[in-house]
DOVO-12019 format. One line per 5 residues: number of its first residue (from 1); their letters; for each residue z, y, x of N, C-alpha, C. Coordinates in Angstrom, 1 decimal. Atoms other than C-alpha are relative to their C-alpha. Layout:
<atoms>
NUM> a> Z:Y:X:Z:Y:X:Z:Y:X | ...
</atoms>
This chain:
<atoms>
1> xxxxx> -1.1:0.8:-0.4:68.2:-61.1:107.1:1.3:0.8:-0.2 | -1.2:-1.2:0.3:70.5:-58.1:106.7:0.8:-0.1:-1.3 | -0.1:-0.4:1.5:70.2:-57.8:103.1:0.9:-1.8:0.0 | -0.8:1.4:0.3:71.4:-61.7:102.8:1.3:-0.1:0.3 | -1.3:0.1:-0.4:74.4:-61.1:105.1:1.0:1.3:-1.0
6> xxxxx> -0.7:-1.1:0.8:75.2:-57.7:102.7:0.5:-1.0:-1.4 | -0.3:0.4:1.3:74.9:-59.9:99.5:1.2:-1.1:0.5 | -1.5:1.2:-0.5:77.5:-62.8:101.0:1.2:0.5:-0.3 | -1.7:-1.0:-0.5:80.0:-60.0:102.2:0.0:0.4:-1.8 | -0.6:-0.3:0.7:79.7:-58.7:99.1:0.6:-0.9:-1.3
11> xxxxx> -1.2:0.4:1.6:80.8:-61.4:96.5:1.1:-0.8:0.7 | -1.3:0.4:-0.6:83.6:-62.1:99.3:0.7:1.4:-0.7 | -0.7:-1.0:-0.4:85.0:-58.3:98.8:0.9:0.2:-1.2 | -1.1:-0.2:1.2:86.5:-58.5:95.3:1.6:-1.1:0.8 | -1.2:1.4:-0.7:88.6:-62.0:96.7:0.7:0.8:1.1
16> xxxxx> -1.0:-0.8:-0.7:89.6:-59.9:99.5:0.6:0.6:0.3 | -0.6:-0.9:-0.3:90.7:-57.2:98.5:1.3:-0.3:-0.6 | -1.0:0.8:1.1:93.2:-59.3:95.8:0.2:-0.3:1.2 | -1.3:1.0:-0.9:94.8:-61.2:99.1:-0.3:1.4:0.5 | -0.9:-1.3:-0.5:95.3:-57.9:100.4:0.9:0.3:-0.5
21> xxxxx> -1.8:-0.3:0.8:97.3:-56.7:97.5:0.9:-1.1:0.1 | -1.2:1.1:0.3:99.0:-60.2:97.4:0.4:0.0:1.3 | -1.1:-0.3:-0.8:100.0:-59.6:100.6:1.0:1.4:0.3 | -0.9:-0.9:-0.1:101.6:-56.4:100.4:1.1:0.1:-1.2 | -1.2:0.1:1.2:103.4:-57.0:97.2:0.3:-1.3:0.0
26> xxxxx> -0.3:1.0:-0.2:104.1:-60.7:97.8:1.5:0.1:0.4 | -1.7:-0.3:-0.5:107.4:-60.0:99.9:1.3:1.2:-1.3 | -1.1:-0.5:1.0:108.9:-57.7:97.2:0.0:-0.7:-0.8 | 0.0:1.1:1.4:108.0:-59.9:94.1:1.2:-1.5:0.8 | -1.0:1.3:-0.3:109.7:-63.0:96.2:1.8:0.6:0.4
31> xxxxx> -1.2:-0.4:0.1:112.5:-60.6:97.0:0.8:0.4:-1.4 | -0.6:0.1:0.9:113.1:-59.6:93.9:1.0:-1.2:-1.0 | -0.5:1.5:0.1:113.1:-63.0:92.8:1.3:-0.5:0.1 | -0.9:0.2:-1.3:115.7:-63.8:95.6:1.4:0.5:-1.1 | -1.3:-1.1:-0.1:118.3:-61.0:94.3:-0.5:-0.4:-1.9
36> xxxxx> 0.0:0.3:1.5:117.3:-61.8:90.2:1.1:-1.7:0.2 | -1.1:1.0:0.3:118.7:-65.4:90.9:0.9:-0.5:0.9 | -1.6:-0.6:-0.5:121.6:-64.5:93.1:0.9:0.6:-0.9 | -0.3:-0.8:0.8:122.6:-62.4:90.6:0.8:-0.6:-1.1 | 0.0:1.1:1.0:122.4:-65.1:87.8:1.1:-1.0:0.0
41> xxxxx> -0.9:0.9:-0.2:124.7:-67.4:89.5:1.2:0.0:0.4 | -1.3:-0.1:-0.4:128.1:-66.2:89.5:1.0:-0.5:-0.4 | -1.0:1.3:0.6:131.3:-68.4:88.7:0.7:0.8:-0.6 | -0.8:-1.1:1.2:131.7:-66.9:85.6:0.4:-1.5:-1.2 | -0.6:1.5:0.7:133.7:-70.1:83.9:0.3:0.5:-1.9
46> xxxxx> 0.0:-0.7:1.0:132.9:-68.5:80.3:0.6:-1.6:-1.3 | -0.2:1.0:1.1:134.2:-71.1:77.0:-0.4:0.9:-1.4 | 0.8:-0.2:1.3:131.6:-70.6:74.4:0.6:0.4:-0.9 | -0.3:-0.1:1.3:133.6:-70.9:71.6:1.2:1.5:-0.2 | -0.6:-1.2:0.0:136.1:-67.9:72.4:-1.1:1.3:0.7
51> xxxxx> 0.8:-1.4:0.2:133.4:-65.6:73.3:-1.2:0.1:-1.1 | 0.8:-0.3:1.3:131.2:-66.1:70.4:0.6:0.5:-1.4 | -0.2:-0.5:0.8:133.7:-65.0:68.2:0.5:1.3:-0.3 | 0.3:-1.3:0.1:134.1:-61.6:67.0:1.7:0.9:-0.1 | -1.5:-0.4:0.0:138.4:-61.6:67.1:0.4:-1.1:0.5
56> xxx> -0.4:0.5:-0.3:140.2:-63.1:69.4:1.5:-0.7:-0.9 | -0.8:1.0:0.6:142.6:-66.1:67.8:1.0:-0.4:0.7 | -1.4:-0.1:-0.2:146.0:-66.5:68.5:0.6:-1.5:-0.6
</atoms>
């Protein structure tokens, strides 16, 4: 009866140990996240056609 409750636990222990790491690295990956598209969205009022060229026109 032993042996049955060993073989269970064990094809739980891979799956568990994966939501272990996803919980310790979870909160940085979403923080990073966070601060990547913060970052991204600044009121930068750019007009394509004068920065795609290679001398400003007059």
């Amino acid at each position: 009866m032993d042996d049955e409750r060993k073989i269970t636990s064990d094809r739980w222990a891979p799956l568990k140990c994966l939501a272990n790491v996803t919980l310790l690295f979870a909160p940085i990956a979403i923080g990073l996240g966070v601060l990547v598209a913060l970052s991204g969205n600044g009121d930068r009022n750019l007009d394509p056609v004068v920065t795609s060229t290679i001398k400003h026109r007059y």
